[in-house]
MMTF fields as JSON, N, C-alpha, C and O atoms, coordinates in Angstrom:
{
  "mmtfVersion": "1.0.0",
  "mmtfProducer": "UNKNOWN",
  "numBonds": 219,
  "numAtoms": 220,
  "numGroups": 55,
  "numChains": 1,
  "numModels": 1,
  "chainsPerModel": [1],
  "groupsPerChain": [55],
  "chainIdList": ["A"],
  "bondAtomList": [4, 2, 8, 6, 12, 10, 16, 14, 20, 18, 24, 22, 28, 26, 32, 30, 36, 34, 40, 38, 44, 42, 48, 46, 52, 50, 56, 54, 60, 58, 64, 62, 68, 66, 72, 70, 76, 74, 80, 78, 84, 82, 88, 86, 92, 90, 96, 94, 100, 98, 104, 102, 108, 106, 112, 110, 116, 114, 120, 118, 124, 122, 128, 126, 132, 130, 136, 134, 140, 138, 144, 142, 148, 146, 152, 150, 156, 154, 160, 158, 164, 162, 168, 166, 172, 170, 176, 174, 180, 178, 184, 182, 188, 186, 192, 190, 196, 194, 200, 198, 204, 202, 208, 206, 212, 210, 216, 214],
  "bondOrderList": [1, 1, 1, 1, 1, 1, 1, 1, 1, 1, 1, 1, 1, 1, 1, 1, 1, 1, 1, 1, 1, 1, 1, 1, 1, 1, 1, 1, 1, 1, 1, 1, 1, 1, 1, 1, 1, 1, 1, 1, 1, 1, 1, 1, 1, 1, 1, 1, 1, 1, 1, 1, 1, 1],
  "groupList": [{"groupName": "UNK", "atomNameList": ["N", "CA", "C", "O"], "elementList": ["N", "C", "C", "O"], "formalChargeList": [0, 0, 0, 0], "bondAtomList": [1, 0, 2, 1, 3, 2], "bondOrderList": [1, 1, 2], "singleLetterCode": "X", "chemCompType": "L-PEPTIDE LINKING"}],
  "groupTypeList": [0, 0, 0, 0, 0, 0, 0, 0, 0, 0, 0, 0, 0, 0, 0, 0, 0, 0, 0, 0, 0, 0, 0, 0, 0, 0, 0, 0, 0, 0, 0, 0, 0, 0, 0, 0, 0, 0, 0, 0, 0, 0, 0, 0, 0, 0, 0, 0, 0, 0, 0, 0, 0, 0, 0],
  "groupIdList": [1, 2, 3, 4, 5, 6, 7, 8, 9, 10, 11, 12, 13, 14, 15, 16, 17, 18, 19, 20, 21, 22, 23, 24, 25, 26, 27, 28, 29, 30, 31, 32, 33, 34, 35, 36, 37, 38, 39, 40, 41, 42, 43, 44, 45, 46, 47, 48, 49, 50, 51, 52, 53, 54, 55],
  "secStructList": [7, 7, 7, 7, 1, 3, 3, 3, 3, 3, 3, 7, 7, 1, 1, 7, 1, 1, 7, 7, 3, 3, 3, 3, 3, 3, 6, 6, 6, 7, 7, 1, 7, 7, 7, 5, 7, 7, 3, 3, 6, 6, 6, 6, 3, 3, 7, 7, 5, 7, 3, 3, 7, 7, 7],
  "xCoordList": [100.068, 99.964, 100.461, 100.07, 101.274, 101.767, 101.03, 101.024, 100.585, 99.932, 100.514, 101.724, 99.355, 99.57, 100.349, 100.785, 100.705, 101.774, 101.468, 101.926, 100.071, 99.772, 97.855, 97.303, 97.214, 95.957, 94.965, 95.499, 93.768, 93.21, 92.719, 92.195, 92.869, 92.168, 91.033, 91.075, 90.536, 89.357, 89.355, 88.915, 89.916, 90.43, 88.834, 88.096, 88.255, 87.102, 87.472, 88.591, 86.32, 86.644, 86.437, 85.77, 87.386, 87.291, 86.025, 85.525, 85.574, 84.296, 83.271, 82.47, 82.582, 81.986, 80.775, 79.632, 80.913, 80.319, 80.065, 78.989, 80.492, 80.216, 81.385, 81.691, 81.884, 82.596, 83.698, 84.113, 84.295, 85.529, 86.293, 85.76, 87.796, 88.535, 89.205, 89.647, 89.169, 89.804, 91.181, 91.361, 92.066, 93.221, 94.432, 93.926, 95.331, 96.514, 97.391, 97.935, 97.956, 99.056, 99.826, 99.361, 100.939, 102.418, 101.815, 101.806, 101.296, 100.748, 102.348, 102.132, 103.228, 104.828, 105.62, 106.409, 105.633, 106.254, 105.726, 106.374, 104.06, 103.118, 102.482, 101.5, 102.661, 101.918, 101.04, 100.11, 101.405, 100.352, 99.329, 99.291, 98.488, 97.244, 97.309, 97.615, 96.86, 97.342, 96.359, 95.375, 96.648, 96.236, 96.959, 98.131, 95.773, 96.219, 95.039, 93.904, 95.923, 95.179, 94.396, 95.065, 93.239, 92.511, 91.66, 91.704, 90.744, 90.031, 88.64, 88.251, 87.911, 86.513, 85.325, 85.965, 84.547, 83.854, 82.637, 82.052, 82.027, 80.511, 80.861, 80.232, 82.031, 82.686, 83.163, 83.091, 83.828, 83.891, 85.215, 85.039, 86.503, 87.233, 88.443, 88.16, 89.781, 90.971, 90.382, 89.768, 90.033, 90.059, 91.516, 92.588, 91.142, 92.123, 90.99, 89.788, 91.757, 91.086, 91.895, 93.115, 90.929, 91.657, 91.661, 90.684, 92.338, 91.969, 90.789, 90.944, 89.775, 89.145, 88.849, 89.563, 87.738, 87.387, 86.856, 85.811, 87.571, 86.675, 85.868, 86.264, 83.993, 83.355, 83.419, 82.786],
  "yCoordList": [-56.037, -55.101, -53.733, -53.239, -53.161, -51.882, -50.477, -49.994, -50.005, -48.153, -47.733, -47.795, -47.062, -46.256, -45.416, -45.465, -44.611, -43.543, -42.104, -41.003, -42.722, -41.921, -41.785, -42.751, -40.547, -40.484, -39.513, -38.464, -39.679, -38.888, -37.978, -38.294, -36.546, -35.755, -34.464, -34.159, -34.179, -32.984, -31.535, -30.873, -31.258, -29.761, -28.99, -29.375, -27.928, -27.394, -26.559, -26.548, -25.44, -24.035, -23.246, -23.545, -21.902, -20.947, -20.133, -19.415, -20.315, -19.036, -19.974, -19.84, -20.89, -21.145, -21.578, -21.3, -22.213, -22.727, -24.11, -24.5, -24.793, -26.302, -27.053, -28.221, -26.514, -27.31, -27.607, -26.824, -28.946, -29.605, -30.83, -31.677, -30.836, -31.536, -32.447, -32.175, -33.587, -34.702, -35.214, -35.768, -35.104, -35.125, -36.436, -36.619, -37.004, -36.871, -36.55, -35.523, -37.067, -36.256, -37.399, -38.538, -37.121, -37.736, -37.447, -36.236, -38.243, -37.658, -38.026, -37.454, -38.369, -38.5, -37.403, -37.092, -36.825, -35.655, -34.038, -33.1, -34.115, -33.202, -33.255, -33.994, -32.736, -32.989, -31.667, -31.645, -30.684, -29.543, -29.827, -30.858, -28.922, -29.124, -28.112, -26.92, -29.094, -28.588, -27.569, -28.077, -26.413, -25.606, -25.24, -25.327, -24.749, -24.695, -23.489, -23.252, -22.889, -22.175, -22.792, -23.233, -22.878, -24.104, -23.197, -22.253, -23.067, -23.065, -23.767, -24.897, -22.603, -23.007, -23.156, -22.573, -23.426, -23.276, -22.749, -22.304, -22.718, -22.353, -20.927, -20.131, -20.526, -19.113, -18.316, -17.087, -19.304, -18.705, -17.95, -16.738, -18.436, -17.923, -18.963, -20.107, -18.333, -18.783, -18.586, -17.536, -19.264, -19.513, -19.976, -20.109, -20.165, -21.207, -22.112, -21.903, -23.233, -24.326, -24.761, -24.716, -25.541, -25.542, -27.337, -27.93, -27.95, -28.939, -29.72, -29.344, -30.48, -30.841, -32.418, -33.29, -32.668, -34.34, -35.05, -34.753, -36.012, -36.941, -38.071, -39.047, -37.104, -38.404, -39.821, -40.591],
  "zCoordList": [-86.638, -87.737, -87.29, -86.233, -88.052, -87.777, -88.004, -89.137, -87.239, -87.69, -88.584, -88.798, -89.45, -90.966, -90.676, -89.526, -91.342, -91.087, -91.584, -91.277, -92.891, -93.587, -92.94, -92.413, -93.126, -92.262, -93.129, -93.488, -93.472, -94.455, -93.618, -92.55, -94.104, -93.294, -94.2, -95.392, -93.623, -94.644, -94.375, -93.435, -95.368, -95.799, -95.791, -96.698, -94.826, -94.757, -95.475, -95.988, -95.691, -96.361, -95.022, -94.031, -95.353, -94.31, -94.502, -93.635, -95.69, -96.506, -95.858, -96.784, -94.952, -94.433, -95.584, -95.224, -96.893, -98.189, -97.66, -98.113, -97.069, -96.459, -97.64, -97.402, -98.628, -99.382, -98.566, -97.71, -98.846, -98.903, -99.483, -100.199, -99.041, -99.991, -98.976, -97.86, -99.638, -98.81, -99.104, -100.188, -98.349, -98.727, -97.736, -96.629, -97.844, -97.232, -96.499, -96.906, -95.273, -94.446, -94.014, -94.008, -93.672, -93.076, -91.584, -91.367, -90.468, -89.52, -88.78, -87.711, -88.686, -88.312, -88.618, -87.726, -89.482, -90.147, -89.818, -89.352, -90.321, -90.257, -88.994, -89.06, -87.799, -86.215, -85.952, -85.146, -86.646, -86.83, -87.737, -88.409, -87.768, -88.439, -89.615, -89.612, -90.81, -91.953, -93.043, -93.581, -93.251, -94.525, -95.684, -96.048, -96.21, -97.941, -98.315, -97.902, -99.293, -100.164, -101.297, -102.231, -101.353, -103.054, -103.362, -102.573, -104.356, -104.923, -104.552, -104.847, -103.701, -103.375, -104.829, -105.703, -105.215, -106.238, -106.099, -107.086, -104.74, -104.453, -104.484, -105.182, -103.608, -103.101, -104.233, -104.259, -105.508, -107.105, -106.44, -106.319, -105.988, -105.378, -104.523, -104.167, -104.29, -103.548, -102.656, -102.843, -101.078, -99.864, -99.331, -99.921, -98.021, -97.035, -96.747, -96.587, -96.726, -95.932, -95.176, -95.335, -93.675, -92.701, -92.231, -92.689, -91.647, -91.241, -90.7, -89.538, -90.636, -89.632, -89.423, -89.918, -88.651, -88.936, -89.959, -90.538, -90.205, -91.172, -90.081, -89.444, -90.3, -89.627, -89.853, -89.131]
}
């Protein structure tokens, strides 16, 4: 069987709210660790979120 290519990873918040978003990556393409600007909801506000583990 061949390794995924594709790897879910969990977008934290930087506002330290405990919220996050679970997302998608090209781990072949994408080898850095990935952020985004979203929409926190606890924070009522644009954050960054940053990469981390999915336990």
């Amino acid at each position: 069987m061949a390794k995924a290519v594709t790897i879910k990873v969990k977008l934290v918040s930087s506002a330290d709210t405990g919220f996050y978003y679970v997302t998608k990556k090209n781990s072949r393409t994408m080898t850095e660790k990935l952020s985004k600007k979203k929409y926190d909801p606890i924070a009522k506000k644009h954050v960054e979120f940053r990469e981390g583990k999915i336990k």
